[in-house]
Steps between C-alpha positions, in 0.01 A plus 500: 500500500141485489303219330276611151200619529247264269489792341891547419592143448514361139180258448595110500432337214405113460553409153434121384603305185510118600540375150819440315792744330371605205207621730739653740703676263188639359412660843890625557466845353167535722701430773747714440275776507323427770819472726553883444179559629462249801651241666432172291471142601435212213379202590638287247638124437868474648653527120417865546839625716702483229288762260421721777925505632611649074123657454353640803744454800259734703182266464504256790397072480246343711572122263190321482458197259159455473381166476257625234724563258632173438494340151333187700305402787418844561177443643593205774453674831609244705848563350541918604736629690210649702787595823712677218188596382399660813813652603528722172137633594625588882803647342293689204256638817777659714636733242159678510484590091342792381425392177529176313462394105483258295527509100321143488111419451571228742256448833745361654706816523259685613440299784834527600509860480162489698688289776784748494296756693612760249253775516514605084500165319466537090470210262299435175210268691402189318192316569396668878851584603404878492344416840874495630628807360491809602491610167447344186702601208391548109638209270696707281401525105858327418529140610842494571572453836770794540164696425348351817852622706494809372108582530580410854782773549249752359248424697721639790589778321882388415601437128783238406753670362742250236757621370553373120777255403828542414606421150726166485665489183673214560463117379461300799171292501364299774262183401305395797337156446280442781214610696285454831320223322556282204144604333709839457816359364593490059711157429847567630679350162300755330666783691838289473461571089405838606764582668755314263336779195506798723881399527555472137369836458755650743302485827666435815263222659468390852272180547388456885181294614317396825817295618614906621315575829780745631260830519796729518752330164135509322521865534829576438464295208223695364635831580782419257294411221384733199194270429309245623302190359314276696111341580236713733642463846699684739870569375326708196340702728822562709659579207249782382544629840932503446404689172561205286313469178289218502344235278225291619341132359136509655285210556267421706473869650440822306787778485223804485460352858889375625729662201850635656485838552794667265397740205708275277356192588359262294327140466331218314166380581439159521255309257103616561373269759094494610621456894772808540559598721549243671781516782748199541264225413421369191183307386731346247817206508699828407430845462492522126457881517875498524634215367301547177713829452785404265860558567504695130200762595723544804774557340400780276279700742822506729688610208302796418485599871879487494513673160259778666 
């Protein structure tokens, strides 16, 4: 059988989100659409095999963990894995990409597409990072960082289709107390007396924190719930993208920016603060923005989203 013509052959498509799940989950239903449209690679921290096996098996890993994205130390050269480092950019050359995006303002993305050798390389260029695209993309009007993933899909002429939700009647609700970081996380006795009045009122409650790092029982956990209630990090977002209502206590970030994308979900700001947004570190002993939200105003916004 004769090889594809460059003409004939689906485009390759390089694809990066090096950050954490929430992030990833947020990029999921671009890569699901992009998959039926070329053959997609993400380059992505090793955590990613498990969301791409139940949400798009057709999207192949190349597992980076870039030293840049740790909490710490980020910046201490001397401590790279510059051979793994260098092997992922060999490995990223040979597949010869047509095309490869990024939703992320981030230079250091670009660059990496740039070293890729993909010929189309889109991005949203911050400072002079424009010089290493091929094109530079529009910040979109909406903050919100599915907005950047789906900008991207329009601007090669595909459109993410979602499908909407199911309805789940039912009364089983999952509390998830932790987060990436602690600057993101409510008091876990508060969501203990959370949980215990969500009981009383006929709920079905699962608690579950950080101490559950099985990818795959997180999900099949989730896909059994009816609702969700946790802080701003990544099993929200993964339930959005099961169809689970969510409800989300914000601090230090904004939710017109990282809000889980479900039309019923809903959140709690945290408590005004001059330096939001302000990532995972905190100027502060504690990020008052929320632990100065009280277990009562909780209480009765997640009642009236249940109610509703």
């Amino acid at each position: 059988m004769a090889n594809p013509t460059p003409e004939s052959r689906r485009p390759r498509l390089l694809a990066l989100e090096l950050w954490g799940l929430g992030d990833l989950a947020l990029g999921l239903p671009f890569l699901r659409t992009a998959a039926r449209h070329a053959d997609v690679t993400l380059l992505a921290k090793p955590q990613a095999v498990p969301l791409l096996r139940h949400f798009a098996p057709a999207v192949e890993l190349i597992a980076l963990d870039a030293p840049w994205t740790a909490f710490r130390g980020k910046y201490r050269l001397h401590r790279w894995p510059w051979s793994d480092l260098s092997h992922t950019l060999h490995e990223l050359r040979c597949r010869q990409f047509d095309i490869a995006v990024s939703a992320r303002p981030d230079p250091r993305d670009h660059l990496l597409m740039r070293l890729s050798g993909a010929r189309r390389r889109l991005g949203y260029p911050r400072l002079a990072s424009g010089l290493l695209l091929s094109q530079s993309v529009q910040t979109p009007s909406r903050p919100h960082r599915a907005e950047h993933w789906r900008n991207l899909a329009a601007q090669l002429d595909w459109k993410l289709e979602i499908p909407p939700p199911a309805p789940r009647p039912g009364r089983q609700l999952v509390i998830h107390t932790g987060a990436g970081q602690t600057v993101r996380e409510w008091p876990r006795e508060r969501f203990d007396a959370l949980a215990a009045h969500l009981r009383g009122a006929g709920w079905q409650v699962t608690l579950i924190d950080n101490s559950l790092t099985d990818l795959d029982r997180l999900l099949e956990i989730l896909a059994g719930a009816d609702r969700f209630i946790g802080n701003d990090s990544g099993p929200g977002h993964l339930a959005a993208l099961l169809g689970v209502p969510t409800f989300t206590l914000f601090g230090p970030q904004l939710p017109e920016r990282f809000a889980p994308q479900h039309p019923q979900a809903a959140w709690i700001d945290g408590a005004p603060c001059a330096h939001k947004p302000c990532h995972d570190y905190c100027r502060f002993a504690v990020p008052h923005c929320l632990r100065d939200v009280p277990l009562e105003t909780v209480r009765q916004r997640v009642d009236a989203w249940l109610r509703a």
